[in-house]
C-alpha positions in Angstrom: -12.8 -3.5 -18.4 -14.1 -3.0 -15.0 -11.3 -4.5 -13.2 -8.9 -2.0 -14.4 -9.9 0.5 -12.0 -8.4 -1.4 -8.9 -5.3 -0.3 -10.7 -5.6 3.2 -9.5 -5.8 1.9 -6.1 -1.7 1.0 -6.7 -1.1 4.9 -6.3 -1.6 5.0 -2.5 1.6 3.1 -1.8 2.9 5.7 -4.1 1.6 8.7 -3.2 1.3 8.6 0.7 4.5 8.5 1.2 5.6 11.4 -0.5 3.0 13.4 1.6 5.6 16.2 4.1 3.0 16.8 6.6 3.3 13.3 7.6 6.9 13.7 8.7 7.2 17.0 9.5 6.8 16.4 13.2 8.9 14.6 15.8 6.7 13.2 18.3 4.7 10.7 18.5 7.6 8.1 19.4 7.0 4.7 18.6 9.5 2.5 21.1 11.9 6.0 20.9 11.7 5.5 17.1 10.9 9.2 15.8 7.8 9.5 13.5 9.8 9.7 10.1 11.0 6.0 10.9 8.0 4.2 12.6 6.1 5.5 9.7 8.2 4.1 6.5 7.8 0.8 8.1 4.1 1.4 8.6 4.2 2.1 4.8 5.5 -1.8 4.3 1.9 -3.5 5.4 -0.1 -1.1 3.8 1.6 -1.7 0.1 1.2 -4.9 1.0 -2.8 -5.2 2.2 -3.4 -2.4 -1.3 -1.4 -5.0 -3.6 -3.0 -8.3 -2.6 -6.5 -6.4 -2.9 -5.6 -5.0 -6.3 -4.4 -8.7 -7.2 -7.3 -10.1 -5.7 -9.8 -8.1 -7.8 -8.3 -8.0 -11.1 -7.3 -11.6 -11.4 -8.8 -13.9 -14.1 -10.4 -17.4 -13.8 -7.6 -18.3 -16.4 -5.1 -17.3 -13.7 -6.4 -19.7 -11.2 -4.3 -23.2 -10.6 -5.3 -25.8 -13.4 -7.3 -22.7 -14.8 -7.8 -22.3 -18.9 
């Protein structure tokens, strides 16, 4: 039971991107990218880095290789 809340951790990859303020601005540039763009790629890793921790912490010993 106490694995299950890592799950909630699964709703930053959901919810930060819908945030406006974060686009609602040209500048900073990243390599004359405007911030809207630079930043949905950004979002990429971090699903990434929150879905390996969520699968990290909520796996079983039964779903380890050769596990029962």
């Amino acid at each position: 039971m106490a694995r299950r809340g890592w799950y909630w951790l699964l709703l930053v990859p959901v919810v930060v991107p819908l945030l406006p303020f974060l686009y609602n601005a040209d500048e900073p540039r990243l390599f004359g990218f405007p911030r809207f763009y630079w930043l949905q790629l950004a979002f990429i890793p971090l699903s990434v880095v929150v879905t390996l921790i969520v699968y990290r912490r909520t796996r079983t010993p039964a779903d380890e290789p050769g596990g029962e």
